[in-house]
MARBA-3410 file (N, C-alpha, C, O; in Angstrom, 1 decimal):
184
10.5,-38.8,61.0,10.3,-39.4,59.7,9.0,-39.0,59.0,9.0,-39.0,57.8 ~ 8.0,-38.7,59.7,6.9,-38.4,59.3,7.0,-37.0,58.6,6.7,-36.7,57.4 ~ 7.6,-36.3,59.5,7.6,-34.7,58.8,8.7,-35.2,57.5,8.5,-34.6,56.5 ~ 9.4,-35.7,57.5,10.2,-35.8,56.1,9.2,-36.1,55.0,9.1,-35.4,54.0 ~ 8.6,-37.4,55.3,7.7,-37.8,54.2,6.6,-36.7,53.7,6.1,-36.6,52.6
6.4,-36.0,54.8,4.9,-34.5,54.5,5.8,-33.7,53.9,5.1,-32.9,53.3 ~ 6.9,-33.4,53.7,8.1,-32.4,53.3,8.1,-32.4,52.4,7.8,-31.4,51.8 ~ 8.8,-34.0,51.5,8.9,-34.5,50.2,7.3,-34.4,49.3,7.0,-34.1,48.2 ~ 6.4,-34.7,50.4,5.1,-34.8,49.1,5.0,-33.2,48.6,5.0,-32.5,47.6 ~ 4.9,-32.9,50.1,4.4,-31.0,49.4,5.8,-30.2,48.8,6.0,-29.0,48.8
6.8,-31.1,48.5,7.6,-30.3,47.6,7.3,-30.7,46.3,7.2,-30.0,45.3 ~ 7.0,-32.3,46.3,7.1,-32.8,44.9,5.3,-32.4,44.5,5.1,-33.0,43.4 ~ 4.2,-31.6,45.0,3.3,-31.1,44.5,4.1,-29.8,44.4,4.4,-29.5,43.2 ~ 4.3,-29.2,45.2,5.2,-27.6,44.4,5.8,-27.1,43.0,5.6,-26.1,42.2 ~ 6.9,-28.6,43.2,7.4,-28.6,41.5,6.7,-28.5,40.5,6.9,-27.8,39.5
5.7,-29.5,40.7,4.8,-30.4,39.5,4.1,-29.0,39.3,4.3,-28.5,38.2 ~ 3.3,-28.2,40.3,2.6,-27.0,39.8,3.7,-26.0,39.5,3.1,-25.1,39.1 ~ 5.2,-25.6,39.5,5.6,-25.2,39.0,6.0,-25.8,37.7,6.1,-24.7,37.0 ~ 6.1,-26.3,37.3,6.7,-27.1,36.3,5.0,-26.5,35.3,5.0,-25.7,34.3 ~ 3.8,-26.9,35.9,2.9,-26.7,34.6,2.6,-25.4,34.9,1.7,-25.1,34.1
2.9,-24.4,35.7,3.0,-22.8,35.3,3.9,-22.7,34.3,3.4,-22.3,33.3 ~ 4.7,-22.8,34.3,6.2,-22.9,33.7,5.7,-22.8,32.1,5.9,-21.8,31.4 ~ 4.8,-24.1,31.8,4.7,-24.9,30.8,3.5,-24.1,30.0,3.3,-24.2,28.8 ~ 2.7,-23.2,30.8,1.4,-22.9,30.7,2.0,-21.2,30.2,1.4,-20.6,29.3 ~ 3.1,-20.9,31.0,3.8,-19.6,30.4,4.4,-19.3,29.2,4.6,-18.3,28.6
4.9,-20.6,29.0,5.3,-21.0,27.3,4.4,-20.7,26.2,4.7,-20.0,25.3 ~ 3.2,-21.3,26.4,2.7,-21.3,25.9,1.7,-19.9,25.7,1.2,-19.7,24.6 ~ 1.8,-19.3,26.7,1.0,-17.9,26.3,2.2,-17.1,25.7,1.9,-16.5,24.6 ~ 3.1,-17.1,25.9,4.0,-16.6,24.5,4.5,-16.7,24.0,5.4,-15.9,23.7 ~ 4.0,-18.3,23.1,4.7,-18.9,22.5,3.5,-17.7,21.2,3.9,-17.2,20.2
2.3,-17.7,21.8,1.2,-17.6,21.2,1.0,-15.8,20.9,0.5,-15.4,19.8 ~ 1.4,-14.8,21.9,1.5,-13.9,21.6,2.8,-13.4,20.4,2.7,-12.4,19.7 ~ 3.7,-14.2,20.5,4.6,-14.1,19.4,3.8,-14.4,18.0,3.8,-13.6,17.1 ~ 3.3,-15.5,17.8,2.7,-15.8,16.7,2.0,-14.8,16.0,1.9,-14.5,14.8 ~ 1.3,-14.0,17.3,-0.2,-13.1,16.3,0.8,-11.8,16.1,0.4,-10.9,15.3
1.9,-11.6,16.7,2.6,-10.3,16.2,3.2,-10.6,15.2,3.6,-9.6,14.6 ~ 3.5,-11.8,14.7,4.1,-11.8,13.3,3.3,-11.9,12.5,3.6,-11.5,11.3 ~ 1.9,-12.4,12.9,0.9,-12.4,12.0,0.9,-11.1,11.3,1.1,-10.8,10.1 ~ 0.4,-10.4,12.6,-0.2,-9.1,12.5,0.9,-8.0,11.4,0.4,-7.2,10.6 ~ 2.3,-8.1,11.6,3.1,-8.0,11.0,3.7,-8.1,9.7,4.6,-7.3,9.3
3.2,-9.0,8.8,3.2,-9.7,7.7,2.0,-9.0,6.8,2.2,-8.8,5.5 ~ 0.6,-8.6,7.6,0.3,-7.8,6.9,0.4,-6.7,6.3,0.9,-5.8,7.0 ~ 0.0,-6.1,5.0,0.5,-4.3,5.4,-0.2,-3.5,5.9,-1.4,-3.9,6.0 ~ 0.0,-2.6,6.2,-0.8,-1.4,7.0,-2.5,-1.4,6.2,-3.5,-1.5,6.8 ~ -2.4,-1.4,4.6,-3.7,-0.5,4.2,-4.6,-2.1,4.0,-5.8,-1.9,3.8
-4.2,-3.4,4.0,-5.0,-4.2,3.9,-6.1,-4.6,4.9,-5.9,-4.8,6.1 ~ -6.7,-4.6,4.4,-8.5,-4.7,5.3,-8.5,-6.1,5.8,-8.4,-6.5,6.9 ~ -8.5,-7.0,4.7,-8.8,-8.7,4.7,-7.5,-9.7,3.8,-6.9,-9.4,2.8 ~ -7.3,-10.8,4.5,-6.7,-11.5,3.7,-7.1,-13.0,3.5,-6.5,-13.7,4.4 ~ -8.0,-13.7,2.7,-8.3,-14.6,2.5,-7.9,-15.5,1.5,-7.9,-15.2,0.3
-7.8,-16.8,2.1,-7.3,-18.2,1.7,-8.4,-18.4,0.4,-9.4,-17.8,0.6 ~ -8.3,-19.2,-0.8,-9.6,-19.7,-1.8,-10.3,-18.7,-1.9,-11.5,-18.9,-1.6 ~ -10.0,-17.1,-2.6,-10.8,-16.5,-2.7,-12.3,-16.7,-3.6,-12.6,-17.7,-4.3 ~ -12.9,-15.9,-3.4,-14.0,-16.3,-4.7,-14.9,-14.9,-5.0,-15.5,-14.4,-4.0 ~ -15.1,-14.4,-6.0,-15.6,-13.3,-6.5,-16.5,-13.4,-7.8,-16.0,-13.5,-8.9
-17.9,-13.3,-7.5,-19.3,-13.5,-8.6,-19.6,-11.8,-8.7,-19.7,-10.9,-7.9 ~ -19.9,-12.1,-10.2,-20.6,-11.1,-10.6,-21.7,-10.8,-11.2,-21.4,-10.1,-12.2 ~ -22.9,-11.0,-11.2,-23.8,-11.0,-12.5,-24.6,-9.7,-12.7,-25.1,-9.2,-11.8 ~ -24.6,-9.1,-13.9,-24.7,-7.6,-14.4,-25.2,-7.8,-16.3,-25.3,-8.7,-17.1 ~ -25.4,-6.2,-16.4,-25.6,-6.4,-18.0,-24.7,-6.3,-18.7,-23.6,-5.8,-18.5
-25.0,-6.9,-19.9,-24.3,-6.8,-20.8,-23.1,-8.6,-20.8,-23.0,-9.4,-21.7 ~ -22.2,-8.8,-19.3,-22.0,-9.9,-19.0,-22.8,-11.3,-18.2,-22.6,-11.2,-17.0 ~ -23.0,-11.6,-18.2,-24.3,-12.5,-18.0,-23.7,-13.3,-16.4,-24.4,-13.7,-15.5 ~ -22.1,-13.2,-16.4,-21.8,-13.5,-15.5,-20.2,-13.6,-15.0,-19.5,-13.7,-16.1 ~ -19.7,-13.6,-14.5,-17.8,-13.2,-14.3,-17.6,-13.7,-12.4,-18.1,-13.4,-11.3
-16.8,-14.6,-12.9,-16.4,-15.5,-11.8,-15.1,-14.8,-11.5,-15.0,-13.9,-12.3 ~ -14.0,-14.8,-10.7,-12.9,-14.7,-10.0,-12.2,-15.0,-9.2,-12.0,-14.3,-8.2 ~ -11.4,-16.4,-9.4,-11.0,-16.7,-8.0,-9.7,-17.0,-8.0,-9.1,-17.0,-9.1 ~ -9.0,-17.3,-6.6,-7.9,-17.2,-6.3,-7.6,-18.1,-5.4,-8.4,-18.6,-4.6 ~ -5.9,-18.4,-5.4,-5.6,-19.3,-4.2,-5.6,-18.4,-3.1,-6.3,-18.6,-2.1
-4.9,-17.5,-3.0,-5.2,-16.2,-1.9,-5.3,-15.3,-2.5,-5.0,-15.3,-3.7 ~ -5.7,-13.9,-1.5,-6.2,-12.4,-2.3,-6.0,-11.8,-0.6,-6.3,-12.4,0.4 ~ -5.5,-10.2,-0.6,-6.0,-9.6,0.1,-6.5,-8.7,-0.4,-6.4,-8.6,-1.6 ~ -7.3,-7.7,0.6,-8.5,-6.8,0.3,-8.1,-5.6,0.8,-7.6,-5.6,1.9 ~ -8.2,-4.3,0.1,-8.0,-2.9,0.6,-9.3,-2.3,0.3,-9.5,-1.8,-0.8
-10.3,-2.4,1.2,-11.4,-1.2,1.1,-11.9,0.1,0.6,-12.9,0.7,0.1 ~ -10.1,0.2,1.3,-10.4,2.1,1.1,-10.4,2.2,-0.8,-11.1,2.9,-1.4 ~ -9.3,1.3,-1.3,-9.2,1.3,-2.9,-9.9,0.3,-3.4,-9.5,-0.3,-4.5 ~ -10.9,-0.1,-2.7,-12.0,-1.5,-3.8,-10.9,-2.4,-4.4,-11.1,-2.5,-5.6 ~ -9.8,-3.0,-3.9,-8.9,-3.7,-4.5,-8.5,-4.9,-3.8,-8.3,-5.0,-2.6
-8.4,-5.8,-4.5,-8.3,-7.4,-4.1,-7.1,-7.9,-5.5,-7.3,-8.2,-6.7 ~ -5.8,-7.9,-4.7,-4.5,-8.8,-4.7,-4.8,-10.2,-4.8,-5.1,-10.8,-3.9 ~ -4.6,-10.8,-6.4,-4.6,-11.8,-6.0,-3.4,-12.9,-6.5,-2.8,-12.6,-7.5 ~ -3.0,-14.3,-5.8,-2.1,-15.1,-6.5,-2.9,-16.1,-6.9,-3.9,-16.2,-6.2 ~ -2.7,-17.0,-8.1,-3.0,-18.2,-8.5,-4.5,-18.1,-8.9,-5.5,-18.6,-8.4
-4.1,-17.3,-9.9,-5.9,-16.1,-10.4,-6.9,-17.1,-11.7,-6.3,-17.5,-12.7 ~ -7.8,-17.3,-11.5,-8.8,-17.8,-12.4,-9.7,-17.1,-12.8,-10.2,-16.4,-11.9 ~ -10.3,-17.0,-14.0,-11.5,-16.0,-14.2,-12.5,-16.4,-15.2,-12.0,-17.0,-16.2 ~ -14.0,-16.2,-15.1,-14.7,-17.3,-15.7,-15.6,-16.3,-16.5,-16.7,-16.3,-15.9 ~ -15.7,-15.4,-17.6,-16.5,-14.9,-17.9,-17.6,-15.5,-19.1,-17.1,-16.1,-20.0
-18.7,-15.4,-19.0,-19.7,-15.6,-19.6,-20.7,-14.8,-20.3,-21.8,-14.7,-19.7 ~ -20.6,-14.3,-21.4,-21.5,-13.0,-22.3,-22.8,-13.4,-22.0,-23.0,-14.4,-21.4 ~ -23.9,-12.5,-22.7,-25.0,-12.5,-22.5,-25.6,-13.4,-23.5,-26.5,-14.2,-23.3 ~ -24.9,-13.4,-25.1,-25.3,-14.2,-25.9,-24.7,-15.8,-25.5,-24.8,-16.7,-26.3 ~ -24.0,-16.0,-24.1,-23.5,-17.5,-23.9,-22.1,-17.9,-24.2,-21.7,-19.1,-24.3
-21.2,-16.6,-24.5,-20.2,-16.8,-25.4,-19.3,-17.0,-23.6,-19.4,-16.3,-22.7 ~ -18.3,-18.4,-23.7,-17.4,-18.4,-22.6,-15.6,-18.0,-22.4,-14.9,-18.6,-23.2 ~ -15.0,-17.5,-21.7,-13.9,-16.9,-21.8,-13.1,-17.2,-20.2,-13.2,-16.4,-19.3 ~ -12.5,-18.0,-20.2,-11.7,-18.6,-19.3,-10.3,-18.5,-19.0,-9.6,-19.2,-19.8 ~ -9.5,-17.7,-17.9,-8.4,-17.3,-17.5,-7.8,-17.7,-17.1,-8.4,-18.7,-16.6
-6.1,-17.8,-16.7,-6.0,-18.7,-15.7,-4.1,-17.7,-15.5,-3.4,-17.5,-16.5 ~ -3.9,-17.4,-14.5,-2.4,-16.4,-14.2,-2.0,-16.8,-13.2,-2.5,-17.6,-12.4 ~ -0.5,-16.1,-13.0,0.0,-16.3,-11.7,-0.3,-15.3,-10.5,-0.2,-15.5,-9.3 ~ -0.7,-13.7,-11.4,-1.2,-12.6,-10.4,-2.4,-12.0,-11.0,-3.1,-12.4,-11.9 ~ -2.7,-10.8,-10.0,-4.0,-10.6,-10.6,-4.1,-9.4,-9.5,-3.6,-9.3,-8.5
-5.2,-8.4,-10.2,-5.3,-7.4,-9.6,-7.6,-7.3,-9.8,-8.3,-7.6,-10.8 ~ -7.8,-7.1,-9.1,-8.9,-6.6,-9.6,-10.0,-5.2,-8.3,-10.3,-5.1,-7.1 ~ -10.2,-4.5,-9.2,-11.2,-3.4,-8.8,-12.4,-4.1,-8.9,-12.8,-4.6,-9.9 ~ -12.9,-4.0,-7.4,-14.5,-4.4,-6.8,-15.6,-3.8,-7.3,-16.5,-4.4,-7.9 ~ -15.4,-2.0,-7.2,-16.0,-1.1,-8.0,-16.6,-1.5,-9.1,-17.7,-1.9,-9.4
-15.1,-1.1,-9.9,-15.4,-1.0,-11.6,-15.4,-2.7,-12.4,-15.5,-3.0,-13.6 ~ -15.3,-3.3,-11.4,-15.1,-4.4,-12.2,-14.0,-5.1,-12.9,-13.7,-6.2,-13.4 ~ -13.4,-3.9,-12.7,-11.8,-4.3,-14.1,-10.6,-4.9,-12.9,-10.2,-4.6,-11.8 ~ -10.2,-6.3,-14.3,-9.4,-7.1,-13.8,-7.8,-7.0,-14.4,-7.7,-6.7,-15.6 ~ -6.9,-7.1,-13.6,-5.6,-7.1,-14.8,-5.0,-8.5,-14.2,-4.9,-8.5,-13.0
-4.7,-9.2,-14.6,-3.5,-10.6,-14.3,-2.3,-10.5,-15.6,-2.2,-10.0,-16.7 ~ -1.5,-11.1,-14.8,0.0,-11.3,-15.4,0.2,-12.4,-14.7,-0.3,-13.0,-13.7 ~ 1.6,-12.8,-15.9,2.2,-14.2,-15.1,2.1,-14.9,-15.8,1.2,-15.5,-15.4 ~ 2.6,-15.6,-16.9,2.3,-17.1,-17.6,0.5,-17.0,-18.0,-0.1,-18.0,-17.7 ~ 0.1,-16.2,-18.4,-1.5,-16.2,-18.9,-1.7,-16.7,-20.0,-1.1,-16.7,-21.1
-2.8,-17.3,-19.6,-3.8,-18.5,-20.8,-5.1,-18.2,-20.6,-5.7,-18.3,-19.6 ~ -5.5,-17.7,-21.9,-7.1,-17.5,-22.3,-7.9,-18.4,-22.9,-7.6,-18.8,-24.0 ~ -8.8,-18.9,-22.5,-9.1,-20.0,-23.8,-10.9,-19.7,-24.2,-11.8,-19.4,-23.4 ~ -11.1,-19.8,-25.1,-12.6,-19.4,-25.2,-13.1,-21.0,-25.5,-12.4,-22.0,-25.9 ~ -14.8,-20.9,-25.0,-15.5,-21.9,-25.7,-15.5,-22.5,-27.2,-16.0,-23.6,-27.5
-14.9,-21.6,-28.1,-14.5,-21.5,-29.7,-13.4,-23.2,-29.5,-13.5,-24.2,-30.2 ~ -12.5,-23.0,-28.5,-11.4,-23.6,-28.8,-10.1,-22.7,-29.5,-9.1,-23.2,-30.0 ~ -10.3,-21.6,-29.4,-9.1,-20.7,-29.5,-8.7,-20.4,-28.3,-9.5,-20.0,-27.4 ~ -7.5,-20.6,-28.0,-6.3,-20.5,-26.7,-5.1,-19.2,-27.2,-4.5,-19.1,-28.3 ~ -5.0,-18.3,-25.9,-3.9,-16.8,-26.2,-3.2,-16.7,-25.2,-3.5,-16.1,-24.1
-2.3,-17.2,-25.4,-0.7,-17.2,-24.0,0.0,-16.0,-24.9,0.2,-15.7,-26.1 ~ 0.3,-15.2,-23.0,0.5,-13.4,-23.1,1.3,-13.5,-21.7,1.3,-14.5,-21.0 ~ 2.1,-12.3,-21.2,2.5,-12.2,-20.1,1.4,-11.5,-18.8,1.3,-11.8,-17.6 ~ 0.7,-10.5,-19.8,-0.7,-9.7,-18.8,-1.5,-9.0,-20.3,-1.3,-8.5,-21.4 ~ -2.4,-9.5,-19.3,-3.8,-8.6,-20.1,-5.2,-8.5,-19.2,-5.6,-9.4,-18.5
-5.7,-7.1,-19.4,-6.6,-6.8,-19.0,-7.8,-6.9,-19.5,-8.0,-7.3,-20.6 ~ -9.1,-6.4,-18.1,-10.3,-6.7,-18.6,-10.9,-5.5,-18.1,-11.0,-5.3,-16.9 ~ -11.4,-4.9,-18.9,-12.2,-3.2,-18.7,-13.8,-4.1,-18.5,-14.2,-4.6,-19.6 ~ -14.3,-4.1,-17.8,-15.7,-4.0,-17.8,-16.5,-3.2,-18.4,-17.3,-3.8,-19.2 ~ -16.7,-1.8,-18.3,-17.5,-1.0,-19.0,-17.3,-0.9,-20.6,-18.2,-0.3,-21.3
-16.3,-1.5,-21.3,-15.9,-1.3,-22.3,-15.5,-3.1,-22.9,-14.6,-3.4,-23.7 ~ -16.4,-4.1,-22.2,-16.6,-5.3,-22.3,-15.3,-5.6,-23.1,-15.3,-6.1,-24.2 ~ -14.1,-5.3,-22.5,-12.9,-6.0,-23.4,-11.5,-6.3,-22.8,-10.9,-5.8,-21.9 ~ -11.3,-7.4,-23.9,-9.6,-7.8,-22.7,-8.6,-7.4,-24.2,-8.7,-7.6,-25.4 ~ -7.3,-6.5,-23.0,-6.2,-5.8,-23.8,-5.0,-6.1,-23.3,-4.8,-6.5,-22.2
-3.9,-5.9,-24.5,-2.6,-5.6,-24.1,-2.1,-5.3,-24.3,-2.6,-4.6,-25.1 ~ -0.5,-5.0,-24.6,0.2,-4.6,-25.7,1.6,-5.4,-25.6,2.8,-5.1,-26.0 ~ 1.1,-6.8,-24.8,2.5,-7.7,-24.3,2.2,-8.4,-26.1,1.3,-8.2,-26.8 ~ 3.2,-9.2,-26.2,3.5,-10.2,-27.1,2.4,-11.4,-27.1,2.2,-11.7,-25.9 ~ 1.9,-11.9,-27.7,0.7,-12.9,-28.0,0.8,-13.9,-28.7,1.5,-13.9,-29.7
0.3,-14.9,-28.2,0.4,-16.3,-29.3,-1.2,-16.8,-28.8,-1.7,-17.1,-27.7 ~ -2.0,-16.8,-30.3,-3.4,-17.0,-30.3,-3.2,-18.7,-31.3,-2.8,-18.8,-32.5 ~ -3.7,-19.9,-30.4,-3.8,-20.5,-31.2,-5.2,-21.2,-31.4,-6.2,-20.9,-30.7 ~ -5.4,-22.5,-32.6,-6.8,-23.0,-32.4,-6.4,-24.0,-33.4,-5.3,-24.0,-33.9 ~ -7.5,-24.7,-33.8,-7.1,-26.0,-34.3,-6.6,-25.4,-35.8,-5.4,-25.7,-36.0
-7.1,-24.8,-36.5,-6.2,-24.2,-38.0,-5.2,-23.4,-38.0,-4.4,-23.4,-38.9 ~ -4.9,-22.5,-36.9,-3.9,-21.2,-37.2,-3.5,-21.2,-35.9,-4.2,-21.4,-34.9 ~ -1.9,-20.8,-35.8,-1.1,-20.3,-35.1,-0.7,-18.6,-35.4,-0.3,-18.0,-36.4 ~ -1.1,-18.1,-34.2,-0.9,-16.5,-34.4,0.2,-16.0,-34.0,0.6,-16.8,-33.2 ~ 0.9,-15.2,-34.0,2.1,-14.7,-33.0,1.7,-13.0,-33.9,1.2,-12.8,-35.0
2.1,-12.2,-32.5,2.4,-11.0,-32.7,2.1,-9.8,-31.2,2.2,-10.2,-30.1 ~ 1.9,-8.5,-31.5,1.9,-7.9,-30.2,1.2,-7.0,-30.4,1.1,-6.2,-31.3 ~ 0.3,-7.1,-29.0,-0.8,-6.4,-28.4,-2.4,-7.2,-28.8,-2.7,-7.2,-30.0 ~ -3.0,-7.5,-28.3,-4.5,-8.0,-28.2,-5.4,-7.4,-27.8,-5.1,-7.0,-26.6 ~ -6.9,-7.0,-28.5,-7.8,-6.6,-28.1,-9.1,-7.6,-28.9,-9.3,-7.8,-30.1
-9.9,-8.1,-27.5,-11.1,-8.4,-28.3,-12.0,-7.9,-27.1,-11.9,-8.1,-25.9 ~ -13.0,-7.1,-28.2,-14.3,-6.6,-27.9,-15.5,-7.7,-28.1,-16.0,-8.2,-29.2 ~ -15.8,-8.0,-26.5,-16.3,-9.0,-26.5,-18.1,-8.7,-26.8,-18.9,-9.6,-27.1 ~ -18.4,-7.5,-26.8,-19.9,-7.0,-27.2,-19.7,-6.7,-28.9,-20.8,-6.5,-29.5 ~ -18.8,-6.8,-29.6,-18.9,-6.7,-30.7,-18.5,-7.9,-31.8,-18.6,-7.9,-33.0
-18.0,-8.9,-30.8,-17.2,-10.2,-31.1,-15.7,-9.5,-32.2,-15.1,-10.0,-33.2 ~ -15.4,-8.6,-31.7,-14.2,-8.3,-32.9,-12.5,-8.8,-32.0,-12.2,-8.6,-30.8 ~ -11.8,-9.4,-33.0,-10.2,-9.9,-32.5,-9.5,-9.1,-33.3,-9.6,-9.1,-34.5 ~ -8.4,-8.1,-32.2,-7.1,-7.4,-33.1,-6.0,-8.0,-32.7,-5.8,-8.7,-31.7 ~ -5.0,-7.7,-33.7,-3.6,-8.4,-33.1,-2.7,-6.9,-33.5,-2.2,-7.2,-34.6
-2.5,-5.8,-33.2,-2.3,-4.7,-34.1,-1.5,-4.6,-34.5,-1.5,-4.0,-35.6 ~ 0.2,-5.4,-34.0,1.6,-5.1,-34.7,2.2,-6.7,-34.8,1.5,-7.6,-34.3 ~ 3.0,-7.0,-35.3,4.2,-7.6,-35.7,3.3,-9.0,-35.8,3.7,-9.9,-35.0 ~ 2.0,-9.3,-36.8,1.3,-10.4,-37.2,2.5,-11.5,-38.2,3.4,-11.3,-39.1 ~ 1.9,-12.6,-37.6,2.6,-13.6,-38.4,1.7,-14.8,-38.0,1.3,-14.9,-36.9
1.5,-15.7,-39.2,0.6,-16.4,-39.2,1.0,-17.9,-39.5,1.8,-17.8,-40.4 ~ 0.8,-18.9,-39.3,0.9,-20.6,-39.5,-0.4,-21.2,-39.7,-1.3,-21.4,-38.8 ~ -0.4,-21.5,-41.0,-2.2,-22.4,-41.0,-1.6,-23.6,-40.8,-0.5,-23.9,-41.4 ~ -2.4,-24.6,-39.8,-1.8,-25.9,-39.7,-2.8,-26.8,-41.3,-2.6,-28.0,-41.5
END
């Protein structure tokens, strides 16, 4: 009876340590599966991919240019950061403010130049607001462009027409083709 009872214990310690190998092997590839889809999901040429991006710039001529994102990845080799749920905060040197806000967004590290699309809204510290599908921002040439369809509004006038350029070192606003105007 004795050897039965020494039989039963050291089987039922056997199991138990099989049972948390078992449990412990799950778990290591439960875990190596995970990082191969990770790893997976990225593409080959992306360097970084981060959550809340955030991108400062202070330089001449702009006094300062914010950029952020709900995520962004990064390609090195092309100074390029992908981004979704794009914000952008630029500020001139004379204090003049220019505030973005898209569903995508591209921007060069380099040169500075941003492009977003997607449901875009501009709004300046004026109180003039410009819903577009994409428009860009050339840095060296302090200006945001496009040649998508535009609606510039502000407390007196409703604008509609297509393609936008303002030269933000010169304070000049174009609307080049198909202008139509509403004075409230």
């Amino acid at each position: 009876m004795k050897i039965k009872r020494k039989t039963i214990v050291i089987f039922g310690i056997t199991m138990v340590f099989l049972a948390g190998l078992i449990a412990v092997l799950f778990m290591v590839r439960g875990n190596v599966h995970k990082q191969k889809n990770i790893i997976n999901v990225l593409q080959d040429s992306v360097d970084l991919q981060i959550k809340g991006f955030v991108y400062t710039e202070v330089g001449k001529g702009i006094d300062k240019m914010e950029v952020k994102a709900e995520s962004a990845t990064y390609d090195k080799k092309q100074n390029l950061a992908i981004l979704k749920q794009v914000q952008m905060r630029l500020v001139t040197s004379d204090g003049k403010v220019f505030e973005m806000k898209a569903d995508n967004g591209r921007l060069l590290t380099d040169t500075k130049n941003v492009e977003i699309n997607g449901n875009v809204v501009l709004n300046t510290d004026a109180g003039d607001r410009f819903f577009t599908d994409r428009i860009q921002y050339s840095d060296e040439e302090k200006k945001f462009y496009t040649d998508a369809p535009v609606i510039m509004e502000s407390r007196r006038i409703r604008i509609t027409g297509r393609g936008l350029v303002i030269h933000l070192d010169r304070r000049e606003l174009n609307i080049p083709a198909m202008v139509r105007a509403k004075i409230n």
